[in-house]
N, C-alpha and C positions, 0 to 999 in steps of 0.2 A: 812598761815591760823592759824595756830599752837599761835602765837604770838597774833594775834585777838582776837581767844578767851579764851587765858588767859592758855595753856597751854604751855607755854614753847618758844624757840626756835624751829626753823628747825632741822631734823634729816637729814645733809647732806647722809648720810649712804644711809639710809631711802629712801632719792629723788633718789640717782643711784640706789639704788635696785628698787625703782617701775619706772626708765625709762627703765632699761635693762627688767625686766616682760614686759612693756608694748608693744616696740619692738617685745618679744618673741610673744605674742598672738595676737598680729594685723597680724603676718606674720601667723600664726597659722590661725584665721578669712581669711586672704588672699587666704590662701592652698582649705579652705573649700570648698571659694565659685568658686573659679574656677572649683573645680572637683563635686562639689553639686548642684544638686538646690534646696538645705534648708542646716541648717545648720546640723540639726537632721539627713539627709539622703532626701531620697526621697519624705516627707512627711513634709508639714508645720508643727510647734511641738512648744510647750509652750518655746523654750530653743531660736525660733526664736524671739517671739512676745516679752521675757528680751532683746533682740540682738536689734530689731526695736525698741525699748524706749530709749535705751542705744544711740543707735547712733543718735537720735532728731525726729525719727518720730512721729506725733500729733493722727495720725486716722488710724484703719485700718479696711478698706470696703472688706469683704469675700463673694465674688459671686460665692461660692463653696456650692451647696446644701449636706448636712447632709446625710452619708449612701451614697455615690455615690460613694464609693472603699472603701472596708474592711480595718481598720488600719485608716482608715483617722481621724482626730481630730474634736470632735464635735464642733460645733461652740457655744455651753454653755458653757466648759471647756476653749476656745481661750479667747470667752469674758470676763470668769469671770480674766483669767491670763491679759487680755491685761486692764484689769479695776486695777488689782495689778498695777500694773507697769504704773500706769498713762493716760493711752491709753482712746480715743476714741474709739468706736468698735460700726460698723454700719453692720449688718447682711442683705443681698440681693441678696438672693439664685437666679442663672439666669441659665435657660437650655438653650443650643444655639438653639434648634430646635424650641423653643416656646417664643421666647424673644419677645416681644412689645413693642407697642410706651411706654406704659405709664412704662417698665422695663428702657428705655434709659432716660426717663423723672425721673422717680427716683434716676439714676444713675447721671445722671448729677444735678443734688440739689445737691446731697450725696459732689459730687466734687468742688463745687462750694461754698458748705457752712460750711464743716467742717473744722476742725482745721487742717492747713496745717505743714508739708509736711504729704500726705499721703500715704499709702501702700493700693493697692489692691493687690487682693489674689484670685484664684480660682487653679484648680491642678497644670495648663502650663504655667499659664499668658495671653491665648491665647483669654479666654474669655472676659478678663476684658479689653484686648487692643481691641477685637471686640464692647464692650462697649463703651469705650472710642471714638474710629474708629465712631460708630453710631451718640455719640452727636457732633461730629467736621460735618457729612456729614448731619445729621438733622437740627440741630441747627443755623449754623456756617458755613453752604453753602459749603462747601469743597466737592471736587470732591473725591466719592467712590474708583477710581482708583490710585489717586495720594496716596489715604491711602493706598489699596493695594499694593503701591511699597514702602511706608514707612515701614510698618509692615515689609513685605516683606527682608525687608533691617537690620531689627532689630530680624528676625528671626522666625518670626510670621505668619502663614497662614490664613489668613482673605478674601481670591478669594467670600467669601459665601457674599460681604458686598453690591458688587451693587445689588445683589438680594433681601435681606434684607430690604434696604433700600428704596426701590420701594416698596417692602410689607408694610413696614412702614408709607411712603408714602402715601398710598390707603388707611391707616387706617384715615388717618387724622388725 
């Protein structure tokens, strides 16, 4: 790259020291996310949303309403960072206990027509798989149950989704 534009040769030096750094902090990233779930701690955090640009993702959809755990990151301060860094940022606060048709109909545009790869987000993940869970079982005819043993399977407790989805259902 160096040679391209117009500064020089390669600094062989240069290339072993930023392959051995890189090594260093991938394993480093690696440690994190095994023992975290953020990279911050326990709590989504602007040092994620540099982390998610960095590694190629396009959009990130936050189904985390604002003020729902003292410490949590507003979603002004995520967006204006995830707009630094490139990012799409689609904000669509969803409570599980009042989620609707037209919340799953949302959801799915949002996934359907942003810039992909995308990153949902709410505190567990457990929302946003129940989101997701909804427009496969609305949409896309998929049996409520076989979602419950996917989720299930990836870690997820969504048992709330044949019921839901019948609610939903009735809504028209």
């Amino acid at each position: 790259m160096k040679r391209f534009l117009g500064f020089g040769q390669p600094d062989s030096t240069v290339i072993r020291a930023g392959k051995t750094n890189l090594r260093y902090h991938l394993d480093y990233i690696s440690y994190l996310t095994e023992r975290r779930r953020w990279l911050g701690g326990d709590h989504f955090s602007l040092a994620d949303i540099a982390a998610f640009a960095k590694t190629g993702y396009a959009t990130i959809i936050n189904n985390r309403p604002d003020n729902e755990e003292p410490g949590q990151l507003a979603h002004a301060a995520a967006e204006a960072e995830a707009k630094k860094n490139g990012l799409d940022y689609r904000y669509q606060p969803i409570v599980s206990s009042a989620i609707s048709r037209n919340d799953v109909v949302a959801f799915q545009k949002l996934v359907q027509h942003e810039n992909k790869p995308i990153l949902a987000h709410c505190r567990s993940g457990t929302r946003c798989y129940l989101m997701y869970a909804l427009t496969r079982a609305l949409f896309e005819g998929e049996s409520p149950l076989k979602l419950v043993a996917e989720a299930a399977a990836k870690g997820y407790d969504i048992r709330a989704l044949p019921m839901v989805v019948e609610k939903l259902q009735a809504e028209g």
